[in-house]
N, C-alpha and C positions, 0 to 999 in steps of 0.2 A: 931765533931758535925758540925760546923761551913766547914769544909771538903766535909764533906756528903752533908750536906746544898747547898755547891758551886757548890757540882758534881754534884746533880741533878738539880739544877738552868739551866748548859751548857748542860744539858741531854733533858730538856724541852726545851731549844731553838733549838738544832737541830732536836727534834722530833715537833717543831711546824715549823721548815722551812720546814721539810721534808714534813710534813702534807698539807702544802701551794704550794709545786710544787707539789704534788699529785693531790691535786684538780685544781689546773691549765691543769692539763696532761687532767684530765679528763672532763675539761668544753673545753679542745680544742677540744679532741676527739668528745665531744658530738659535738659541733659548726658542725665538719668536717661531721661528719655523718648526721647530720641535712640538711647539703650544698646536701649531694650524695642524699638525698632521697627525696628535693626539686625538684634538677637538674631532678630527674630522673621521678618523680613526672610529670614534665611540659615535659618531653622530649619523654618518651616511648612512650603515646601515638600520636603521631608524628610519632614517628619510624615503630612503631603498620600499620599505618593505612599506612604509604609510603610503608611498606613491604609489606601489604595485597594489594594495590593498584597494585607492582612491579610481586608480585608473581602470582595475579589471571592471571588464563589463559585468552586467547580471549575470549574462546566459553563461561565461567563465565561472562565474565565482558558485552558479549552478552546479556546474559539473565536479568542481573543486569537493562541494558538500557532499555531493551524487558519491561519492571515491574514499569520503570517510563512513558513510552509513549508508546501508540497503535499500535501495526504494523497493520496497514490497506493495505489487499489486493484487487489489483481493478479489480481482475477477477477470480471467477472461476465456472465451469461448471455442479455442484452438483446436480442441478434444472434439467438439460438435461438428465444426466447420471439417476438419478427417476423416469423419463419419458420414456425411452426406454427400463428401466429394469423393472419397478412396474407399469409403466402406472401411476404414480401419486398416489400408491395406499401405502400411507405413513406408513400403520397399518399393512405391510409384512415384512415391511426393517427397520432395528433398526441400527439408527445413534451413537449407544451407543458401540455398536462392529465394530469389522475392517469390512470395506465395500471391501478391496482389491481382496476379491474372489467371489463378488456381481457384478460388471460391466465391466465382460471383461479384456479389457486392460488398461482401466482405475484404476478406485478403490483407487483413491489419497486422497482422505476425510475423514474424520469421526471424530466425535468429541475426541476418545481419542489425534488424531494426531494434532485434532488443539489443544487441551492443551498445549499437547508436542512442539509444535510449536509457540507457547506462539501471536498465532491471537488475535488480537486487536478487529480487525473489517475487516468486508469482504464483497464485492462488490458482488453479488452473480447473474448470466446471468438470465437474462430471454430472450431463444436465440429461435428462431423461422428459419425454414430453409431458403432459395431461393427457393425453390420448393412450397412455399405456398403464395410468392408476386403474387398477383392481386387473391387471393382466401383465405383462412382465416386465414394470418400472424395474425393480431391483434387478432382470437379468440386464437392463439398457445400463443402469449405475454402475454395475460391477464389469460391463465392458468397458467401459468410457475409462475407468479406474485404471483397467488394465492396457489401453491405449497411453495414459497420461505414462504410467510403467516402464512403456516399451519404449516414447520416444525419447523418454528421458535417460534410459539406455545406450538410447541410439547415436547420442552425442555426447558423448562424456567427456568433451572437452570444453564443453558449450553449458550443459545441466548436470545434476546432482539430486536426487530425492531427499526430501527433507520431511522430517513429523514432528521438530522441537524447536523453541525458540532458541537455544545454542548451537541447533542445526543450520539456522539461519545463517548466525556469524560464521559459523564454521565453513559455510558454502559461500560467503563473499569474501572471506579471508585466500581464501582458495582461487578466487578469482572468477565463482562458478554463479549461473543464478539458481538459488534454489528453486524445487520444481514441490509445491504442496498439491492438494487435492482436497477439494470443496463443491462436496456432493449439493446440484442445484434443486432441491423438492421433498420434503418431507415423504409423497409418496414414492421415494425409494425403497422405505422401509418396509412397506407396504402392514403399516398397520403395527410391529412387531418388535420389541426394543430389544431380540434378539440380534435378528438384522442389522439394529443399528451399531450394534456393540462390533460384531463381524466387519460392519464396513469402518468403524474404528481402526479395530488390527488390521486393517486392509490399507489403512494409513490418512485414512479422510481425517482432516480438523478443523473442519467445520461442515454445517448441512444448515441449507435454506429451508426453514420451517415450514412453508408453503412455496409453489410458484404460482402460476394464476390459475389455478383452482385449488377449491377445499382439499383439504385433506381432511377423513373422516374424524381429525380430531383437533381443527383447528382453520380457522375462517383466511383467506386472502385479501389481498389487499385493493380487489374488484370490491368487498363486500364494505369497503370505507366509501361506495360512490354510492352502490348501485345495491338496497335494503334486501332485496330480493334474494341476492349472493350470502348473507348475514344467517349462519345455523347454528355457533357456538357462543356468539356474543367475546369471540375471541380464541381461548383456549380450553378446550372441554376439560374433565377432571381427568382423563387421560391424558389431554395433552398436557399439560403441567409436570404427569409423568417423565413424561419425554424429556421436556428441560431438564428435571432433576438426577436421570439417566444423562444425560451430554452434560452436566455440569459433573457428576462422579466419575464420568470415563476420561474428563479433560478435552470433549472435543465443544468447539467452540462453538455458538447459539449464534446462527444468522437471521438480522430479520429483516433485510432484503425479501419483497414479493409480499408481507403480511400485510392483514389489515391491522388499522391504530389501535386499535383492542388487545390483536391479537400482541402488538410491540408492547401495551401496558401491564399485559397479564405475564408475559415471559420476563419482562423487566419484573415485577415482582416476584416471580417465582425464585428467578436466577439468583445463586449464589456467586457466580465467576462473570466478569466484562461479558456482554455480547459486542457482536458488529453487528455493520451494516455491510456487506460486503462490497456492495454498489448500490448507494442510495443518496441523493441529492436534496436542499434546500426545499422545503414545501413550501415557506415564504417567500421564495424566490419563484418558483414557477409549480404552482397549485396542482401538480400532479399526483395523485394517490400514491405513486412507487417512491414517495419522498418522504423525508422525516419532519413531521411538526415540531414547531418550537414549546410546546409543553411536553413532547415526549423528549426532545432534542436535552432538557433540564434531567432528565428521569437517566437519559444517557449517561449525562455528568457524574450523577451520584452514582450509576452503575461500573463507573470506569470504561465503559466501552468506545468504541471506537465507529465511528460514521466516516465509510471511506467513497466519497464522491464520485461518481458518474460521468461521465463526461456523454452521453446519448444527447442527443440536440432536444430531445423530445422531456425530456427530464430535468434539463439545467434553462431551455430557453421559454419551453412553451410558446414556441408563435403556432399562428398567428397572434394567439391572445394576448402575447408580450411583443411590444413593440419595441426588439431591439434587432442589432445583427447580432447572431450565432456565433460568438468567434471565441477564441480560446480565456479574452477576458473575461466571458460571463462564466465559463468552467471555476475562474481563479475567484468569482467572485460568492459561488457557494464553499469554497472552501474558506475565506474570508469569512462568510456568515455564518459557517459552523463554526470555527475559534471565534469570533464575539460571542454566541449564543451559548456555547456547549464547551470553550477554551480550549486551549495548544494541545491539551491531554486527549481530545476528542476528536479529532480530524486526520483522515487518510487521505490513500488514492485508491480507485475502484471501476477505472475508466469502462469497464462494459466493451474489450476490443473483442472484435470478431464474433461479438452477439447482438450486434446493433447494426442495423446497415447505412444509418447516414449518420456524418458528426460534424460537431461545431467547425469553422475554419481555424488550421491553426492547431489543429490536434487532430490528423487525420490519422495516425496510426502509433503503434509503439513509440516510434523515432521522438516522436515531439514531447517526452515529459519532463527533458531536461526547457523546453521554452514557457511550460507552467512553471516550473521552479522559479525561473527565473522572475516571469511576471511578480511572485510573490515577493520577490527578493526587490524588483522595485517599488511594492509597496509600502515597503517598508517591516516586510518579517524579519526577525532575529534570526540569527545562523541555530540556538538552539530550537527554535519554532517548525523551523526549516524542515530539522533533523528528525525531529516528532512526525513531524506529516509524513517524511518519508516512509520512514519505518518503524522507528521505536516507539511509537503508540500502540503499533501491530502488535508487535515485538513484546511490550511489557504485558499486552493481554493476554498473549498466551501463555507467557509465565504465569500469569496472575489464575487462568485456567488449569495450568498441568499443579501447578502448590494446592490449588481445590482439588483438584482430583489425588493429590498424595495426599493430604488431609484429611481424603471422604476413601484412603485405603481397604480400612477396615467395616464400611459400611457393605452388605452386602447387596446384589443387584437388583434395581426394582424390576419383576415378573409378574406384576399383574398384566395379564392379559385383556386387550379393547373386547369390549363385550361383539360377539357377531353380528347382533343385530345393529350397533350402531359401526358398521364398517360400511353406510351406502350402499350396501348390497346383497341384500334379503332373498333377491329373487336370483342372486347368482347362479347359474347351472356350471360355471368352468373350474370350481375349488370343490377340496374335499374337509368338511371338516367335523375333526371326529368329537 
């Protein structure tokens, strides 16, 4: 008895040590697996998101940027291309389909492409020829105006008009591209900083100071080749007017189309950024419609902004440049504009549907997300990225409407161009008293 008694006395003690490393084993275990599922708890998503950040391609992490900020482009030709194929006649041509077999050689637009091309907001010409200065530029401006009006109207689920730089966000927050208006030719005004203040309230924010011809108070940018075109040595003492009129009213000085004179005297003149609305590297391919690298510095200190071209004729120059045309050489004056002129100085200004051939690789709206991208492999910052897109644009024109609240109380310059230096002396078709 007392045996039995004993045996099973040393039978419970090693079935209760046993019992006690058991459950030792098993509160380690848990401890440890508690540890893994902490660790990994705090860790994967870390890992998660460094993977999805390492693995997204460019053209991804493109559209990613595209979706926090506006790509605002500061030209394109859509308004002209309407006018010479419908006559303005908006109720025949549907912006909801490809327009590519609609205008030619153009046909770069249409609303599926700017989806796809993830536009912000778009500068959009109201372009009037040289063949109608000292005859009815201004009535050609103020229909183009009211074209740009009606289609932006006409889709209100696609566009939104926009005149301010809070317009902008206001219209991407919205889901919408803003639609501006950027009169191509100083002879719109036809001479009259009435005019121009009109096609202000008319909601223009910006105007090309020349296109390829003079305007009576300020040289083009033929007259940087060819000495013969050369009347003002840039901008007469009127035009200097002009600028100081577009800097007080807040619309914004484009010097796309001028000669390099003409960009040195308006850069001094100006008080507020100018652009370039579509204008490319001179260093890169020696085309007059380009910005040189000593004005490219003048840009710098002026705040403005030089929003790049994408015309094959502008960015490649062949035959004289021995390269292929493809959408790398585009990425590669925008490259040369931030080394020369920095992040704060470079847009987009691709020149759609007023160009008729273009680089490969950027043949219409659709592809701006695959420039982005190029940039993004060579190495841009996501805030670099985001400046080129838009907010370079974007802080000019702040940096414009704050001159123009600033120059409130300034009253409006009214001197009048003298008649006889308006090119046309021998006029018979004006009256003037």
């Amino acid at each position: 008895m007392s045996n039995k008694d004993g045996g099973s006395s040393v039978t419970n003690l090693v079935f209760t040590n046993k019992s006690t490393q058991t459950r030792n084993i098993l509160i380690g275990v848990a401890v440890v697996v508690g540890l893994v599922v902490v660790v990994t708890v705090i860790t994967v998503p870390t890992v998660v998101v460094n993977s999805n950040k390492r693995d997204s391609s460019p053209l991804e992490r493109a559209k990613s940027l595209m979706k926090e900020v506006p790509l605002v482009d500061g030209h394109n030709d859509l308004p002209y291309q309407l006018k010479i194929h419908f006559n303005n006649q908006l109720l025949t041509v549907d912006l909801r389909v490809s327009t590519k077999d609609k205008f030619g050689d153009y046909g770069h637009t249409d609303i599926p492409r700017l989806r796809e091309g993830h536009v912000g907001a778009q500068f959009w010409a109201s372009y009037m020829s040289c063949d109608s200065q000292y005859k009815d530029a201004a009535r050609h401006a103020i229909e183009q105006i009211d074209v740009i009006k009606r289609y932006t109207k006409q889709y209100p689920d696609t566009f939104t008009f926009v005149t301010t730089a809070q317009g902008i966000w206001d219209a991407f927050n919205d889901g919408k591209i803003g639609c501006m208006i950027g009169v191509e030719g100083g002879h719109a005004i036809d001479s009259n900083l009435g005019l121009l203040r009109i096609l202000y309230e008319l909601g223009t924010r910006y105007m090309t100071i020349t296109h390829s011809c003079n305007t009576p108070w300020a040289d083009n940018w033929i007259a940087a080749r060819d000495e013969s075109e050369v009347e003002f040595q840039g901008l007469s003492q009127w035009g200097e007017l002009v600028i100081k009129e577009m800097n007080r009213i807040g619309m914004l000085v484009d010097l796309s189309h001028v000669s390099f004179e003409t960009m040195k005297d308006a850069l001094r003149v100006a008080t507020a950024p100018v652009i370039y609305s579509h204008s490319s590297a001179f260093a890169l391919c020696e085309h007059h419609r380009n910005v040189p690298d000593d004005i490219l510095q003048l840009v710098k200190e002026n705040r403005g902004v030089v929003m790049v071209n994408f015309y094959d004729n502008y960015v490649c120059c062949y035959p004289s440049n021995n390269t292929e045309c493809d959408l790398k050489v585009v990425a590669n004056h925008l490259d040369y504009i931030k080394e020369k002129c920095g992040s704060d100085c470079v847009g987009f200004g691709a020149d759609y549907d007023g160009v008729t051939t273009l680089p490969k690789g950027v043949e219409d709206v659709s592809t701006y997300p695959d420039v982005v991208a190029e940039l993004i492999t060579r190495g841009w910052s996501d805030e670099d990225i985001k400046k080129a897109l838009g907010l370079n644009l974007i802080r000019a024109l702040e940096e414009a409407e704050k001159v123009r609240d600033d120059m409130a109380n300034v009253p409006p310059f009214d001197e009048p161009i003298a008649v006889t230096a308006r090119g046309e002396e021998n006029a018979t078709c004006r009256y003037f008293p």
